[in-house]
N, C-alpha and C positions, 0 to 999 in steps of 0.2 A: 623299703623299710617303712612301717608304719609309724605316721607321725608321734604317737604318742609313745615308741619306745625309743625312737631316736631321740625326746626329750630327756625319759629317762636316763640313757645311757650319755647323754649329755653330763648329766648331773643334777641339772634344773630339779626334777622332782620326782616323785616315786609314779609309776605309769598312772595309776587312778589317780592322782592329783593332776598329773598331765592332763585326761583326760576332762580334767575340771576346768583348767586352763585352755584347753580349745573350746569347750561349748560355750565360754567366757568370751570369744571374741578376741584372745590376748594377742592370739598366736598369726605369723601372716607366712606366707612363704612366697618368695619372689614378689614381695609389695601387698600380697594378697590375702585377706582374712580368710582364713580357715578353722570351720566352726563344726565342722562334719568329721566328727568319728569315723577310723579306718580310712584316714587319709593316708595317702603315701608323699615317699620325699626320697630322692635321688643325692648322690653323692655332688651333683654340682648347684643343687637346693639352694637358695639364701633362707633360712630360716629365722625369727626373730623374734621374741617372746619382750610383750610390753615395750617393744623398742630395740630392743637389746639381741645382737645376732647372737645366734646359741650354735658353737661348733661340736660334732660329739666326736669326740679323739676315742682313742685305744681306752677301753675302761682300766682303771688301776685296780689292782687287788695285792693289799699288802697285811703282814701279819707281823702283828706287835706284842712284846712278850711286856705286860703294863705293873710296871711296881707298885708296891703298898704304898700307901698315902700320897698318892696321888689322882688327880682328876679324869677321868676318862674322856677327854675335851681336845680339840687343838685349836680352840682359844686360851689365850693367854688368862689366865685367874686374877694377877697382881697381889695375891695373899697366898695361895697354896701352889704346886707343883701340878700343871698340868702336862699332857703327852705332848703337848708343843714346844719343849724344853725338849724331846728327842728328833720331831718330825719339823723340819726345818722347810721352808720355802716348800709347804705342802701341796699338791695339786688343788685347780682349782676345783669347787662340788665334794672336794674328799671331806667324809663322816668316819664317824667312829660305829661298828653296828655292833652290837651285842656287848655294851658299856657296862663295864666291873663298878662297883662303887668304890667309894673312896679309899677304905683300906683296906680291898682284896686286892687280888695279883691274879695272872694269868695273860692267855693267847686273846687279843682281840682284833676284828678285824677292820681296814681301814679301805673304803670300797668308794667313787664317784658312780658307780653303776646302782645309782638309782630302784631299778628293779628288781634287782639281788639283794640290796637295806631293806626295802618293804617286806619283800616277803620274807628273812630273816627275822624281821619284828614281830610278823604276824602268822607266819603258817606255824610255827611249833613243830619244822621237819624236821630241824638239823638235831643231832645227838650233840653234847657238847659233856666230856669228861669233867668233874669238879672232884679235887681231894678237900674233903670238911673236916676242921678239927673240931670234935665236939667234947665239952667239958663228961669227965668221970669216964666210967666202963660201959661201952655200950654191949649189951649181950645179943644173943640169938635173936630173942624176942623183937629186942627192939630193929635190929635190920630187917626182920620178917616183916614189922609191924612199916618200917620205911618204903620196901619195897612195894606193900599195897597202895600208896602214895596219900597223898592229902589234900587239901583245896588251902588256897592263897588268893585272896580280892575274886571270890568267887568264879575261881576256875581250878578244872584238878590239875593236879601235877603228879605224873605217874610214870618213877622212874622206870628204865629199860632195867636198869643192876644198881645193885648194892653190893658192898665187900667191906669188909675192914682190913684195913692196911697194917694198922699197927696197932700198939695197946700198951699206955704205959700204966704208972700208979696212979695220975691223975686224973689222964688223956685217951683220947679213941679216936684216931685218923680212921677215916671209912671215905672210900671209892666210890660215885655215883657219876652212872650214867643216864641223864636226862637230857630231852627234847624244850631246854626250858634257857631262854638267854638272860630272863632276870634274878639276877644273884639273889637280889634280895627276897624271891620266893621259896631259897631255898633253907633261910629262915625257921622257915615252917616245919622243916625237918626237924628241927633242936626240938620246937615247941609240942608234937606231936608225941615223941618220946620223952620229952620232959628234960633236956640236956640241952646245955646252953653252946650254941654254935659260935664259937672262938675265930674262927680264919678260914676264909673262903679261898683256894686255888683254883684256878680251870688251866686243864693241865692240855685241854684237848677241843680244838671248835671243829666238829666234824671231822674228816678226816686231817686235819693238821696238829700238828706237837708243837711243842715249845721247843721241842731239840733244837740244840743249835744254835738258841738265842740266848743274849745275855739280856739281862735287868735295864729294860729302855730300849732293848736294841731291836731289831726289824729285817723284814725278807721280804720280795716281790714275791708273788705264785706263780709257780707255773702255768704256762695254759691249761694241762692236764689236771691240776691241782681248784682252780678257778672252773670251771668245765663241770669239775665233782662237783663243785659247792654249788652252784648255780643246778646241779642236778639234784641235788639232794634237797633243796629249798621249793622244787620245783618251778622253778623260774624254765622258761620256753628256750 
């Protein structure tokens, strides 16, 4: 295995940060600095990163169903409610990746596999389901006008679908499917239609649901289930 994904999948860091971490000098294996890119490392390796032996276990991949007003975090807050109030004695390197803000809800995911969080953050592969309530009626127009998508901190956001779910006197639930893990770009959805976005759900992070979970509560993935996701991220 290649040094800098057994860091990764350590937990230590995301593979290009690794990668910074050996031309640094930090890294030694069997007493020995190694500073050369596409280094390899055997199951009976000593590996050591700044001192410190680094073991890479079974990576974790768990799915968390995160309540409203709460912290997308598993450290402790000591003022607000974070996910560490459900995720107790949490592996060591586990992140939270594709973090809801504070008063959305929805599926998110909880990974030490390093190189599955980076590219999560950064490739924009995975679809992820979100139901929006957005304030008043939204009509044709305006899901036409969603669907051609919009820019947020200058970059577009261009969903896969659009639907409206339901419609009351006041309200307009609409369905979107985008390639987009920050909540708060979808924002931008309200503002382009001119409708003020109420409550954000993600109901769906690539091929995962929420079925099944309750408010707080949690699942391990399958290998088949972890395997997609790591497929769909394009992680190797």
């Amino acid at each position: 295995m290649r040094l800098q994904r057994f860091l990764a999948q350590a937990g230590i860091s995301s593979r290009r940060k690794a990668e910074t971490l050996i031309a640094s000098g930090a890294v030694r294996v069997n007493g020995v600095v190694v500073s050369t890119l596409g280094s390899t490392v055997g199951s009976h390796d000593r590996v050591e990163v700044e001192g410190r032996r680094v073991v890479a276990d079974t990576p974790t991949y768990r799915l968390l169903l995160k309540p409203r007003a709460c912290l997308a975090t598993l450290v402790k807050d000591g003022k607000r409610p974070t996910l560490a109030r459900y995720v107790r004695d949490a592996e060591p390197g586990l992140r939270v990746v594709a973090p809801l803000d504070f008063p959305a809800e929805g599926v998110v995911l909880l990974t030490n596999d390093g190189a599955l969080a980076q590219a999560m953050t950064k490739s924009g592969k995975v679809p992820m389901t979100y139901h929006l309530k957005l304030q008043g009626i939204v009509g044709d127009d305006d899901v036409e006008r969603l669907q051609r998508g919009w820019r947020w901190e200058g970059r577009a956001i261009k969903p896969a679908s659009v639907a409206r779910l339901a419609v009351t006197e006041k309200n307009t639930w609409v369905e979107m499917v985008v390639s987009e893990a920050r909540p708060r770009a979808l924002k931008g959805a309200g503002d382009v239609i001119r409708h003020s976005l109420l409550k954000i759900s993600r109901v769906r992070l690539g091929g995962l649901s929420f079925e099944g979970l309750a408010m707080g509560g949690w699942r391990d993935l399958t290998k088949a289930e972890a395997a997609d996701l790591r497929r769909r991220a394009g992680v190797e």
